[in-house]
C-alpha positions in Angstrom: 0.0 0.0 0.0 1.4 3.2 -0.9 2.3 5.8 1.7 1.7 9.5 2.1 2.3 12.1 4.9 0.5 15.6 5.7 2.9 18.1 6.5 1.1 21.2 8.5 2.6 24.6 9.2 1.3 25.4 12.6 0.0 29.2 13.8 -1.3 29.7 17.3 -2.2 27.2 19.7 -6.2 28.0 20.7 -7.1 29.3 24.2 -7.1 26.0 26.6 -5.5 23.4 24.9 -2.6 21.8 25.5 0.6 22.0 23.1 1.7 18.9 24.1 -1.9 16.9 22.8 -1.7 18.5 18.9 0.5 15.9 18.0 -1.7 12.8 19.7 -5.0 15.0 17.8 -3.5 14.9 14.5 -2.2 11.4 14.7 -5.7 9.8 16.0 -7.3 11.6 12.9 -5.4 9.8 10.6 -5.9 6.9 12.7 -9.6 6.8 12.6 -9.5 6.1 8.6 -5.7 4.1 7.9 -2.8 3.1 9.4 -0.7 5.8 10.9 3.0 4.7 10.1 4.9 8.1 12.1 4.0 11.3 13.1 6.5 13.7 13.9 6.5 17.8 15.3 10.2 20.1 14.1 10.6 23.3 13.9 11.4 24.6 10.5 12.9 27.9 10.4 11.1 29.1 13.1 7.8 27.7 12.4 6.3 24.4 13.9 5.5 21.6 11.4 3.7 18.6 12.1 3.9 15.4 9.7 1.9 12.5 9.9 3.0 9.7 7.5 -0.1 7.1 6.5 -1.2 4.5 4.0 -3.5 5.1 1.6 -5.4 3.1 -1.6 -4.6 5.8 -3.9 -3.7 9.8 -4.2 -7.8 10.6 -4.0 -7.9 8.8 -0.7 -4.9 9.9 0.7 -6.1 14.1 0.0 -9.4 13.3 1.5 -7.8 11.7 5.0 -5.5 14.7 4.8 -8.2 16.6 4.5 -9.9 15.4 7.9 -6.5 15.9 9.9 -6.1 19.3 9.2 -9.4 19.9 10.0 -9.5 18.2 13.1 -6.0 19.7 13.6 -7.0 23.4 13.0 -9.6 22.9 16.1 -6.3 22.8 18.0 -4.1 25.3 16.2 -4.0 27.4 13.6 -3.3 25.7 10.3 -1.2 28.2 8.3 -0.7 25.9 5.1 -0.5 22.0 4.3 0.7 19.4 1.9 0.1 16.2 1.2 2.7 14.1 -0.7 3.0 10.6 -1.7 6.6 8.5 -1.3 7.4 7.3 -5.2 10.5 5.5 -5.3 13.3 7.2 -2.6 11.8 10.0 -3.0 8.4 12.1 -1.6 6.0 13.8 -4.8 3.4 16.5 -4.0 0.3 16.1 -4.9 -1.6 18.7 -3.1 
């Protein structure tokens, strides 16, 4: 099964929640549809960035779970921007 990862440029943490439990949120959104295979928080640059890596049937699929974490995500924090790519080869291909 082919695997893809969300990468999420975080903003502000909302009033009363915890910084610590936006990494567990994000991963147990993936979760609810697929496999979660890693998820991981860095700072880029300055700016927080949390990947969650997860199988998917196809490209389609993989957008629309991708989809549902950053949503569930942004209830947390402030999603500034996302990605979704897809691991061809050695390598990782956007495709949204």
């Amino acid at each position: 099964m082919p695997d893809y990862r969300v990468t999420m440029t975080m903003g502000g943490v909302r009033a009363g929640i915890a910084p610590d439990s936006i990494l567990p949120t994000a991963s147990a959104a993936a979760g609810e549809f697929t496999m979660v295979e890693a998820s991981d928080i860095a700072v880029v640059a300055g700016t927080a960035r949390i990947t969650i890596r997860f199988e998917a049937d196809d490209a389609e699929l993989a957008s629309q779970i991708a989809a549902h974490v950053v949503g569930v995500t942004h209830g947390s924090v402030d999603v500034v921007d996302f990605r979704v790519t897809e691991r061809v080869g050695g390598r990782w291909r956007t495709i949204r």
